[in-house]
N, C-alpha and C positions, 0 to 999 in steps of 0.2 A: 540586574533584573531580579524581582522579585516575585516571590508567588505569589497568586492571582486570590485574593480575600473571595471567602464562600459568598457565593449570593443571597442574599435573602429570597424567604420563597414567593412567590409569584403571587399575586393576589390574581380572583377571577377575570377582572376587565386586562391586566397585563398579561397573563396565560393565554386570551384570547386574542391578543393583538399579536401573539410571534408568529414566525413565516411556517409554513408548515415545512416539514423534513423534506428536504430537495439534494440531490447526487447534482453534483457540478461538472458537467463534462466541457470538453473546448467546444463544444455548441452551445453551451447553455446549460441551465437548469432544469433538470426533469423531473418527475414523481419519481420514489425508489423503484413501485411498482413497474415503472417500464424499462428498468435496469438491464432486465434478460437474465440470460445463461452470460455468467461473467467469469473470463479467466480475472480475481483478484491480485495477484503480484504475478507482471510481468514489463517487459522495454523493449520499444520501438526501436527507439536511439538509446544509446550509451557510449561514451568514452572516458576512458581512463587511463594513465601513465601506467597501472598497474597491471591492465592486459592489450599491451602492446602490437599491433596489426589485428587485431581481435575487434576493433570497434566497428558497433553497430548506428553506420551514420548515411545507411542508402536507401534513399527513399524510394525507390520501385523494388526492394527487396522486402523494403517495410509493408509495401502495398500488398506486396505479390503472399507476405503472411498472414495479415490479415484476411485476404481473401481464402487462404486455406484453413485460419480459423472459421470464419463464419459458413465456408463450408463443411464441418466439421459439427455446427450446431451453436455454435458459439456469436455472442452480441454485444459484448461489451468486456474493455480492458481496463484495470488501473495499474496506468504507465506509472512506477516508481522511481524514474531516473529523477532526480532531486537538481536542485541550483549546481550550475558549471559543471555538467558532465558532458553535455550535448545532445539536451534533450530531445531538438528539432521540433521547439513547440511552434514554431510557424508552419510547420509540414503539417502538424496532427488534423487542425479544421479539416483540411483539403480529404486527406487522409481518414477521417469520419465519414466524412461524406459520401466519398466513392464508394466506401465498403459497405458502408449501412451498418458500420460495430462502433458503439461509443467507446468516446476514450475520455481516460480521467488521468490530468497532467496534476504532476506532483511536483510542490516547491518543495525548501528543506536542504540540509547539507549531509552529505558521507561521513565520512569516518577523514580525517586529515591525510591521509597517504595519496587520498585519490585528487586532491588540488595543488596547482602552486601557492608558495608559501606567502609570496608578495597579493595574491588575490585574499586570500584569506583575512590579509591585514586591512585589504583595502573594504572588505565587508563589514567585518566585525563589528564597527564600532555601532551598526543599527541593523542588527542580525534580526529582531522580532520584526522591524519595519520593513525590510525585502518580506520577510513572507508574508506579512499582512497586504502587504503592498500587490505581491503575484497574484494571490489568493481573492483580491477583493476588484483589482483593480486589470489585471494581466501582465504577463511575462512579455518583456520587452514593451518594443515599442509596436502597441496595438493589437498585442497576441494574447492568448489566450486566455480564461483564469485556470489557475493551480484548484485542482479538488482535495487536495490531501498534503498534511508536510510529512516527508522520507526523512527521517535522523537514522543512526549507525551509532549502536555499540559496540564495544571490544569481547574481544575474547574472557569470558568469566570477572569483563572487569567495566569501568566507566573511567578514562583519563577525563584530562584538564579541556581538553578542542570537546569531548563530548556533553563531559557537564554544563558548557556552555552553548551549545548547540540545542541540548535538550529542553534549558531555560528559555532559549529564543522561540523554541516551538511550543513552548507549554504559552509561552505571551501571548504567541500568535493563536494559539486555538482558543484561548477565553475572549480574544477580539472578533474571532471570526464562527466559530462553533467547527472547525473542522477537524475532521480526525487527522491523528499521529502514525504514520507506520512508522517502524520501527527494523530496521536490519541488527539481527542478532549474530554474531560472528559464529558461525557453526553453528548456530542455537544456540549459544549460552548465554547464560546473563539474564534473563528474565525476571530473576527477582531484584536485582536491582537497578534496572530499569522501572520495574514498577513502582520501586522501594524512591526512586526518584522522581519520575512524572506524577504517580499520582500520589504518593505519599510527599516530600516536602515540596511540591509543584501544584498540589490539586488540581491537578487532570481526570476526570470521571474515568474511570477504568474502563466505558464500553466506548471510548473516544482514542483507544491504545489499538493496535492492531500489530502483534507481535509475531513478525516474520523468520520465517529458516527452522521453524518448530523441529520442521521431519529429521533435519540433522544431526540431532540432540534427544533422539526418540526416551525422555526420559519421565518418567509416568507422575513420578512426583510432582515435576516442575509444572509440567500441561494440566495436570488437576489444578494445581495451589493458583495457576494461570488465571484458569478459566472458572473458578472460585473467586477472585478479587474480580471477574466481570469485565476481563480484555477479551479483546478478539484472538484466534487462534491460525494464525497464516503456516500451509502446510504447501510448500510449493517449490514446486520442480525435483525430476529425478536428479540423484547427487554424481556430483563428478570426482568425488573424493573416497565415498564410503559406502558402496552399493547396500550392506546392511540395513541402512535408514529406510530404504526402497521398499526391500520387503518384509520390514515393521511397521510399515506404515499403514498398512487396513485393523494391526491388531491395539497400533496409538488410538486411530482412533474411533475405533468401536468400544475400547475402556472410556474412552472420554461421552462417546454416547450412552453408552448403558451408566454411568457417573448421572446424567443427565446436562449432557453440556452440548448436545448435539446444535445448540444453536449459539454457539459460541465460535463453531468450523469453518474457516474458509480453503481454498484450493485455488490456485497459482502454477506458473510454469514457470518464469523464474529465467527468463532468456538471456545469459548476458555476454553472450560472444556471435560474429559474426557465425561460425564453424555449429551453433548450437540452435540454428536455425533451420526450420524444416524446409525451408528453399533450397537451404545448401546441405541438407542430407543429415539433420543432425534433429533432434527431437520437437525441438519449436511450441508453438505452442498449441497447435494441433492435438500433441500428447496430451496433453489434459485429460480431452475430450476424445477422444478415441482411444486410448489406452490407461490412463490412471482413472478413467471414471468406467471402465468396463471391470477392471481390477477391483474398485471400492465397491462400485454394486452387486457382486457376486459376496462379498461377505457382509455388507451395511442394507443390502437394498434399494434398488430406485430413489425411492421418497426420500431417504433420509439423503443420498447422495446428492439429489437435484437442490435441498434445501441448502444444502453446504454452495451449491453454485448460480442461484436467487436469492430466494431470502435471506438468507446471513449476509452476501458483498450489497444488496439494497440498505440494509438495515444499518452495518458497518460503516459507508462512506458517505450516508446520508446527515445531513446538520442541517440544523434551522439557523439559516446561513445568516451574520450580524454584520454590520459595519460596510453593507455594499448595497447596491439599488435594486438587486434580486436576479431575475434569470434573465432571460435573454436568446 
């Protein structure tokens, strides 16, 4: 795979013929504008060999969350679970519905530990065409389309399964216009992730959304971030380093007072059964009841609601290419 040649610029009759910016959820195409109050990184479903009895694969526990988000104030999720973890992207429609909270399914692959090895051989050889293919067309047979593709870096670093993953999702986003999340291992890596999506990848930086910031509360990296014009994903309390927790309102009120305040997003980051607010554990409730009571007491209202509307509308929205439109 190679990287994707700069476009030439648009002339007036071609600028006016592209689709306007439209959020893909498993219902369809919407305006950003009716995006709502959006938990930005969070999972229905997830499974993985990595957290063993821990997967989240029950769909009236999925339901029963949902409904404690939206009554919470909350309208809309972007599901991050990527290709073969178990997404449950045939549940989500159903699962939209009932709740009245959009959901936004994510093609895209993890980091290598989280597959077996004989799947991985059997994808590889047309890695940009599965997600072009999820993204434009749907997941399985008859499901959904993907709104976003999930890749996984390493810890302060990019192996060989990433570099190549990265590549397949940078093809995929110049055939489809969709944004990139991006899993930071503890938050780190950021610069070279970028230093590869959108420097020898040409990926537009505000087409990046780089996730697990808060774990890595590190001021340098979040400025330099949200300076090259990525998204900034700050989501879920840590189960590793309570610290990030509460340096999190003073991250990022330096990044607002920098003047990045629209570069912010906010996330819960669900990724165990036990971490669910059904089953007694934070879920994604917290957000919205408790890390957006936290941010507003030092950010303010305004700038907090923007972090949870306008930046995830603006972020996962694409003038979607190579598919027949909404639906």
């Amino acid at each position: 795979m190679t990287p994707h040649p700069a476009a030439a610029p648009a002339g007036p009759a071609l600028a006016s013929a592209r689709p306007a910016p439209a959020v893909r959820t498993v219902l369809g195409d919407i305006a950003p504008a009716d995006l709502g109050v959006c938990d930005a990184h969070d999972h229905l479903f997830l499974r993985s060999p990595l957290l063993p009895g821990q997967e989240l694969a029950d769909a009236a526990a999925a339901a029963a969350e949902l409904s404690a988000f939206r009554a919470a104030g909350g309208a809309a999720v972007i599901q991050w679970t990527p290709y073969g973890m178990g997404r449950g992207a045939a549940e989500l429609p159903r699962l939209a519905r009932e709740s009245g909270v959009r959901i936004v399914a994510a093609t895209g692959l993890h980091q290598a530990a989280h597959y077996a090895p004989e799947l991985l051989d059997r994808i590889r050889p047309d890695l940009a065409g599965l997600f072009v293919a999820e993204l434009t067309e749907g997941i399985g047979e008859g499901g959904p389309r993907a709104g976003m593709i999930k890749v996984a870096g390493g810890f302060h670093g990019l192996d060989r399964h990433t570099r190549y993953t990265m590549a397949a999702a940078a093809e995929a986003q110049h055939a489809t216009g969709a944004a990139i999340g991006v899993h930071l291992e503890l938050g780190t890596g950021a610069p070279d992730v970028l230093e590869l999506l959108c420097g020898e990848l040409a990926v537009p930086p505000d087409r990046v959304v780089l996730g697990h910031l808060n774990r890595s509360p590190d001021p340098v990296v979040h400025r330099a971030a949200a300076e090259a014009g990525a998204y900034l994903a700050f989501d879920g309390p840590s189960r590793a380093h309570h610290a990030t927790d509460w340096r999190l309102p003073e991250a990022l009120a330096a990044l607002a007072d920098a003047g990045f305040g629209d570069r912010i997003l906010l996330g819960g980051d669900t990724t165990t059964a036990g971490a669910r607010s059904v089953d007694g554990g934070p879920g994604m409730p917290h957000l919205l009841r408790r890390q957006r009571e936290r941010l507003e007491l030092t950010l303010g209202k305004d700038l907090v609601t923007r972090f949870l509307t306008t930046n995830p509308a603006r972020a996962f929205a694409a003038r979607w290419a190579g598919t027949g439109g909404g639906g």
